[in-house]
N, C-alpha and C positions, 0 to 999 in steps of 0.2 A: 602395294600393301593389300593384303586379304583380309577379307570380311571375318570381325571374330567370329568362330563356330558354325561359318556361314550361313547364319541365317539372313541375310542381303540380298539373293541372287543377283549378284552383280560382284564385278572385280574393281577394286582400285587402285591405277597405276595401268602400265603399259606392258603389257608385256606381247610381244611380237610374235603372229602367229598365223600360218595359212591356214586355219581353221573354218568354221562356219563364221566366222567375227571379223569384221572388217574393226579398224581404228574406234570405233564409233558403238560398237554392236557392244552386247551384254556376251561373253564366251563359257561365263561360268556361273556356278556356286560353290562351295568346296565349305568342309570342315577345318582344312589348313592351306595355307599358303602355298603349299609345295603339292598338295593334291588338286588346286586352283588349275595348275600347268599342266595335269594327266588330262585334263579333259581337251585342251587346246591340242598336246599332243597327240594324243590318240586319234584326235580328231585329222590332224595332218600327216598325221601317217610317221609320227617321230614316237611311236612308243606303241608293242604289243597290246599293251593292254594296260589298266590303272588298275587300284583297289576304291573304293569312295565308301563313306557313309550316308545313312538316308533314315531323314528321320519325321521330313515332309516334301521332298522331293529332291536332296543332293547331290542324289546320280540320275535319276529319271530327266531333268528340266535339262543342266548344261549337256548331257550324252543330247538329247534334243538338239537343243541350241546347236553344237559341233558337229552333228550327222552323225554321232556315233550309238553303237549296240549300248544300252545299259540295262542290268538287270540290278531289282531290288527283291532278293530273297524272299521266301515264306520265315516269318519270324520263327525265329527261334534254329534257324539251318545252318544257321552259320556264326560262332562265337563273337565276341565285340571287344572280348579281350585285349586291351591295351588303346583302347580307344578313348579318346578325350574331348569334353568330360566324359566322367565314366557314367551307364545310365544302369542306374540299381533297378530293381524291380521298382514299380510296373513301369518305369521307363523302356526297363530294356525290350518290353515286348512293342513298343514301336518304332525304336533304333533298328537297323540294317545294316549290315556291313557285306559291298556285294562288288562286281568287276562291271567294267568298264572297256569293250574289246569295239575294233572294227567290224566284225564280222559274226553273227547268232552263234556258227559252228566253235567259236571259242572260248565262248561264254561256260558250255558243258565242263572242258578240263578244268580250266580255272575252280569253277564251282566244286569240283572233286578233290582239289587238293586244300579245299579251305572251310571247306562243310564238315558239317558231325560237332559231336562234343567234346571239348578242349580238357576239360577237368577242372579248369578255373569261372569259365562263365555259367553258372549255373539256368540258365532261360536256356542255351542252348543243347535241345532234345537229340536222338536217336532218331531223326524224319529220315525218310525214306528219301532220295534222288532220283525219280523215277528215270528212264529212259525217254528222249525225243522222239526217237526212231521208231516207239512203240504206238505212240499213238497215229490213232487214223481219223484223217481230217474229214472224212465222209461222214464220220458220224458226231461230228462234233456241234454244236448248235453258238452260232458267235451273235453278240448282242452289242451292235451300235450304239455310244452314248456321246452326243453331239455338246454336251454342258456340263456345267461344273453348280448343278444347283439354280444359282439365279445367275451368274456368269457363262456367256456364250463364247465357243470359241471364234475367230473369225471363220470367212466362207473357205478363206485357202485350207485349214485344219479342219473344218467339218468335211470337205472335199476330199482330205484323206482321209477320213474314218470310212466315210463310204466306201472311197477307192481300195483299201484293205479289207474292209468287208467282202465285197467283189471277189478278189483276189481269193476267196478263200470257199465262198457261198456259190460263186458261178460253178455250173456242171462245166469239168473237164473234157479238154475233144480228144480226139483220137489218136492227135500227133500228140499228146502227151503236154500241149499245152492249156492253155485256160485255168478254171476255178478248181478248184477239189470238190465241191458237191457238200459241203456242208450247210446246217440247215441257219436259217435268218430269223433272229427270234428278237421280240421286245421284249424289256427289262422293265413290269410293274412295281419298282420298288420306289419310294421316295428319300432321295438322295438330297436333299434340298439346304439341311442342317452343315453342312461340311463343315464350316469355321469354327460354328460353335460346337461341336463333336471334337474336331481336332485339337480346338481353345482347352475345352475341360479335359481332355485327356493329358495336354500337356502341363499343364498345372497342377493338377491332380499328381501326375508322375514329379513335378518341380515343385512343390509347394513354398519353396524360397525362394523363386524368383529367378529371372535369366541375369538378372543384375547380379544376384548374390553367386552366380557361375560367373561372369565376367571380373569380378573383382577377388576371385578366387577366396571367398567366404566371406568377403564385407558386405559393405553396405555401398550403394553407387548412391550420390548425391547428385538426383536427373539434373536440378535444375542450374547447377552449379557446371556439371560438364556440360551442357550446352550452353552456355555461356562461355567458359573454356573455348568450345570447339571454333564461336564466332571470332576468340581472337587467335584459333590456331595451336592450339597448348593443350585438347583436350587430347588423354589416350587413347581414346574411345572415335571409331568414326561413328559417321551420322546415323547409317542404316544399324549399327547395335543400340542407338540411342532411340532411335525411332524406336524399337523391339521393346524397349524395354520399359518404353511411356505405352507404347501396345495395350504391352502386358497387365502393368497398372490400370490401366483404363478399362479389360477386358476384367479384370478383379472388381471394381467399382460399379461394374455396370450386372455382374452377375453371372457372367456366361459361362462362367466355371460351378455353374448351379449342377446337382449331383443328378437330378431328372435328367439330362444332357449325358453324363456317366453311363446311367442306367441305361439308356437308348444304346448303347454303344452295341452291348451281345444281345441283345435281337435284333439289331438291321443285321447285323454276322449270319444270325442264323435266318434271319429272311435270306441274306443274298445267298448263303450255302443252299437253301434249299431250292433255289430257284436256279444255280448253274450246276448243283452236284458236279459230278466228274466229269462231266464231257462239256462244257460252256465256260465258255470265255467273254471277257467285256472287251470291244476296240474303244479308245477313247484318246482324246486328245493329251498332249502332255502339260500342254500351258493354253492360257487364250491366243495365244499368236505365234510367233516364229520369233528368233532372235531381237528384243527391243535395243534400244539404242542406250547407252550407259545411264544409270540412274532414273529411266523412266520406269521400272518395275516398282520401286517406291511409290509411285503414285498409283496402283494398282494392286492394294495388297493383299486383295483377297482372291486373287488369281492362280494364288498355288494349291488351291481346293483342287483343281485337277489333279494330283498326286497325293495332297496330305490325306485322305479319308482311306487310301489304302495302305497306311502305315497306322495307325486305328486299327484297322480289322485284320492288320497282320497278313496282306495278299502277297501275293508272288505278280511279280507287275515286272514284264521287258517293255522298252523301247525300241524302235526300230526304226530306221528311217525310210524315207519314199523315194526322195530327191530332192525338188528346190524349189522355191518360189519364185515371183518373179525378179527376185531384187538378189537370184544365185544363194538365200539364205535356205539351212536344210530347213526339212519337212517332216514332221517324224507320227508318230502314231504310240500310244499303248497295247498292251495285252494283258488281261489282266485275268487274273482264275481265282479259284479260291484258296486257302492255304492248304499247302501240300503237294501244291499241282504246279511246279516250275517246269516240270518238262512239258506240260500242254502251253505254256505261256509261249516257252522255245521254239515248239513244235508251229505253230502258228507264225510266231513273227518270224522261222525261216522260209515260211511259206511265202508270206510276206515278201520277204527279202528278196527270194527268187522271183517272183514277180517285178520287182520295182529295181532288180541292180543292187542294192545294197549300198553299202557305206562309198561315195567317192570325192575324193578331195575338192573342196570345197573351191570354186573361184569369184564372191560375192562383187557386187558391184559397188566402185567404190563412193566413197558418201561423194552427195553433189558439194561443190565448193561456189562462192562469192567470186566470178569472175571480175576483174577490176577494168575501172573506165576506159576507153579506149586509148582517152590523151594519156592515161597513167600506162595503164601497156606498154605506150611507145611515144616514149618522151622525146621533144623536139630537142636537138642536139644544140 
């Protein structure tokens, strides 16, 4: 069963998969059911590439989770046309509709035949797709961000922000390997607000509710389906009902306050004016590496690593490193500012040639309750 509209990060049900997820592991998020599997696939190497939507992190987290490439557009690059739900304005400027590939180099095509302006979606502009291949990483200045505000990531994921930083900041040798010689900058901006930025943004764009999307124009009666759900009967699983007591809670308490609004296009133009064209942010994709089923629930302001650059409308790739110690991937962001998909590219192939890139995943598999010895080996 998938997570309505995925907003869960988490799958429910089994579905069998050499991926970065072992029986136990979290492997996705998805907007449907059937896009739940592109990320597993892709990830094991049973599928090209996926299509996904992202509208607080539903191709950046599981492409993570799976080791695989995920790119989330510069808003507005790529139509959303036929997407559900549909997000009208000023939705649509934080919806993404982007690919999901093994490998940085295929991210480009993809992006070419599904970018530009459709005639139907009107958010999506005439942006430019610049070239990868153009840019030059010597002169680019990349900016380390180790948190999510008041949320840390762990040391294995700060380990790769650095390690990609590295990757990209050391001077290159002479055999043609090492760093590219790009410059290492800190990022004075205050990044702090993420939840509550993202909170009013998306309410603001939904003013009736994730319930009133769930019940396809009604009313959801919270207290009524959970109750349902206790004895089994409710439509609804848990993590949309969580969402949706969230959300109520998030109206009651205020954080959908318009001062929160208003902050939105000046942190944009503080962060525009601080990476212009040539700087990039590395930043982690979630606090940790693949969690184990339904423990992201209790963590849920963790996807502030992604939701604050679907706000300010960035162009944000994923890449992966390799593995932790438990065989789960390791992944990294890049993140530019809008307009600049092929410096995001340009960097995490950098990246990527560094660290190997995307490889089938072989996680270890969860520890089990070995049984007593007399039970092992019953006397005959």
């Amino acid at each position: 069963q998938g997570p309505e509209h995925g907003l869960a990060r988490t799958l429910h049900g089994a579905i069998p998969t050499t991926s970065a997820s072992t029986a136990t592991d979290t492997p996705s998020t998805s907007a449907r059911p059937s896009a739940v599997t592109v990320r597993a696939l892709t990830g094991s190497g049973g599928s090209v590439f996926g299509i996904g939507s992202d509208v607080g992190g539903s191709i950046r987290i599981p492409s993570a989770f799976c080791g695989v490439v995920g790119h989330k557009p510069s808003a507005g690059l790529v139509p959303n046309t036929g997407h559900f739900p549909p997000a009208p304005p000023p939705g649509a400027d934080y919806l993404a509709t982007g690919p999901l590939c093994r490998r940085v180099a295929d991210v480009l095509p993809v992006l070419r035949v599904i970018a530009g302006p459709d005639g139907k979606d009107a958010a999506a502009g005439p942006l430019l797709l610049g070239d990868p291949a153009s840019v030059r990483l010597d002169e680019l200045t990349v900016y380390p961000l180790h948190a999510a505000g008041r949320v840390r990531a762990s040391r294995r994921l700060q380990q790769a922000v650095d390690d990609a930083t590295a990757a990209v900041t050391e001077p290159g040798g002479p055999d043609g390997h090492g760093g590219h010689g790009a410059r290492r900058g800190t990022l004075a901006v205050d990044l702090s607000r993420r939840f509550e930025l993202w909170t009013a943004a998306m309410t603001s764009a939904h003013p009736q509710g994730y319930g009133h999307i769930l019940t396809d124009g009604g009313q959801l009666p919270l207290g009524q389906e959970l109750l349902r759900l206790l004895l089994g009967r409710s439509s609804f699983i848990l993590p949309s009902l969580v969402m949706v007591l969230g959300e109520r809670v998030v109206r009651r308490l205020g954080l959908q306050d318009s001062r929160h609004l208003s902050r939105i296009p000046a942190l944009r133009a503080e962060l525009d004016a601080a990476l212009g064209d040539r700087g990039v942010i590395i930043h982690p994709p979630y606090s940790r590496t693949a969690p184990r089923h339904g423990s992201a629930l209790l963590t849920p302001f963790d996807f502030g690593f992604t939701s604050l650059w679907n706000i300010l409308g960035y162009p944000v790739t994923v890449v992966p490193l390799g593995f932790d110690d438990q065989g789960l991937p390791v992944s990294v962001q890049v993140i530019a500012r809008h307009g600049q998909d092929h410096l995001t590219l340009a960097v995490a192939a950098a990246i990527e040639r560094r660290f190997g890139g995307w490889q089938r995943a072989e996680p270890s598999p969860p520890q089990r309750r070995q049984r007593p010895a007399a039970l092992a080996h019953p006397v005959a």
